[in-house]
C-alpha positions, 0 to 999 in steps of 0.5 A: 393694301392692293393699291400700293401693291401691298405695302404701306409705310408710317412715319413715327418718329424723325428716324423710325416708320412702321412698314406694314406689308403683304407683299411676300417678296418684301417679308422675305428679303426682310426676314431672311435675305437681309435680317441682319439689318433689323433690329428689335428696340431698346424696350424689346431687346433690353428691357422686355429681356430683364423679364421676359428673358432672352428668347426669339421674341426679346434678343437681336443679331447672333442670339436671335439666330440661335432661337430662330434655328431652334424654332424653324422646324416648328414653322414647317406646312405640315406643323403650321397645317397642325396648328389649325385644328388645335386652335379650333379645338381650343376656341370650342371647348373654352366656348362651352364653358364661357357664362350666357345672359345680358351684361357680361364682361368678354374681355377676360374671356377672351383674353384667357381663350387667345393665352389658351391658344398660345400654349396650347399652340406651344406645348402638346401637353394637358394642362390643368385649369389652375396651371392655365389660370395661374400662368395667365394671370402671373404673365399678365401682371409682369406685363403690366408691370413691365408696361407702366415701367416703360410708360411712367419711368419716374416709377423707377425711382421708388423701387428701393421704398416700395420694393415692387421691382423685387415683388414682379421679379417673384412672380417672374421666377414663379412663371418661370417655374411653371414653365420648367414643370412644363417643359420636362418632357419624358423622351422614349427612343424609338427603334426601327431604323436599320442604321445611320444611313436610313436615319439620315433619309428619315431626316431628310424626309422629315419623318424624324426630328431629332438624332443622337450622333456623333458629329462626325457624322453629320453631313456637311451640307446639312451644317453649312446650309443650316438644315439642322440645329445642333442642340448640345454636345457631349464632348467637352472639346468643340468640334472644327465646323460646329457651331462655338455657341453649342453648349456642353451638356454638363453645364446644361444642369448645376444639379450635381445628381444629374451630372454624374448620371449625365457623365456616366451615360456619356461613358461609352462616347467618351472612351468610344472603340478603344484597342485593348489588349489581353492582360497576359501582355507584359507591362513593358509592352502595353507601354509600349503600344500607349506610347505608339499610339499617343504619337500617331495622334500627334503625328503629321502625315497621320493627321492630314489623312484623317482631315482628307477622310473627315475624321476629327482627331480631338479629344482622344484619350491616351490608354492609360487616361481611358483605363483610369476613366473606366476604373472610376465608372465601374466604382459607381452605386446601383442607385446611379445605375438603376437612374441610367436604366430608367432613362434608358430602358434597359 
């Protein structure tokens, strides 16, 4: 490698070559200064993706980006730094359980150990022997399935006589369920911070990787210089500079449970600081004010000062649409109540 400064180049086709390269300043320009111009396959992006689903390794062009600002922050030195002990772990206690004498097979034991690595790497959680087992080897067999797919096409053609396309995506569906057992991570809140400003410091210095905020609090370098990913958003408007690929947090679940707990967490969000008045006032004179306000929301002098100030005029809720908004959360169950206070400890 040292004698072409690093990097070699291998012709496989007419129109393709495999690069191979250790040169930093190469990896860089590929990765990040001119990404857009690399492409994965018709066999990664396409085919891989029926299986294997959408994710980092198997989409191209905006896709890809999106899973890449999800998983940069995994990439930071201290998390790489992190990764080396897990995977020293990981070798030492599959190694004590790995069977001694003359004739024995490595080469599921050490296929099992690097898919140990991998999700031990991906996800800080214990799993138990069956579910590494059973996650290993279901992989295993949509790999290769997928691979004689690739490899003998004319396979395709028995599908409908033989069914295994349907059979493989079973086993799909089933890793996928693991996965999702896997991934449903209980989050505590943690206090301590004074307020947002400290927040925002602590993000800054890497102490914190996550926030619930409103996007108008953001900063705007953090948006425009791609220093944070914005997960989800909770208002059912897109906000001017945020990304149009954000999703809205009640399509996130089609569970209808989990919707009308998500819409009532949402609930103060959504009426946010309302201006209210004693009931004592005169009807006349509460329609009055609803109407003054509703105008100022649509008038032109008012909105160019709050674009000077930064502050998004959207999604506003008129008086008599936030009265009849917490007229309807005042009618739900305590059971809907004591799943609120469950997640939010109170």
């Amino acid at each position: 490698m040292n004698k072409f400064s690093g990097t070699y180049s291998v012709g496989t086709t007419r129109k393709n070559s495999l690069i191979l390269t250790q040169d930093p300043a190469f990896i860089n320009y590929v990765l990040k200064e001119n990404h857009t111009n690399y492409y994965k396959s018709s066999i990664t992006a396409e085919k891989a993706a029926k299986y294997f689903g959408k994710g980092f390794l198997f989409s191209n062009g905006e896709d890809w980006l999106v899973h890449r600002r999800l998983v940069q922050p995994g990439f930071h030195r201290e998390k790489i730094q992190g990764l080396y002990q897990i995977i020293i772990d990981t070798i030492e206690k599959s190694l004590s359980t790995f069977p001694t004498g003359d004739n024995i097979d490595i080469y599921p034991l050490v296929y099992q150990l690097s898919f140990n690595i991998v999700i031990n790497s991906l996800f800080t959680i214990d799993l138990s022997p069956a579910t590494m087992t059973e996650l290993s080897r279901t992989f295993t067999e949509v790999q290769d399935f997928y691979i004689k797919e690739i490899n003998q096409p004319i396979r395709q053609l028995f599908y409908p006589f033989t069914h295994a396309d349907k059979i493989n995506f079973k086993k799909v569906k089933r890793m996928r369920a693991i996965l999702k057992e896997i991934l449903d991570i209980k989050l505590k809140i943690i206090l301590g911070y004074a307020g947002s400003a400290e927040k925002k410091i602590a993000v800054e210095r890497g102490e914190l990787d996550g926030d619930c905020v409103s996007f108008s609090s953001v900063p705007k370098d953090w948006i425009s210089g791609d220093k944070v990913r914005i997960i989800s958003r909770g208002s059912t408007v897109t906000p001017p500079d945020m990304p149009a690929d954000t999703p809205y947090i009640m399509d996130l679940t089609s569970d209808p449970d989990k919707k009308r707990l998500i819409k009532f967490l949402l609930s103060p969000s959504v009426v946010g600081r309302p201006y209210i008045a004693s009931k004592a006032v005169p009807a006349d004179r509460i329609a009055a004010l609803q109407e003054a306000f509703s105008a100022s929301l649509n008038d032109p002098q008012f909105l160019v000062e709050a674009d000077k100030l930064q502050l998004p005029v959207i999604g506003s809720l008129t008086g008599r649409e936030a009265a009849a908004y917490i007229a309807e959360m005042y009618k739900v169950g305590p059971e809907l109540i004591a799943a609120a206070r469950k997640i939010t400890g109170e």
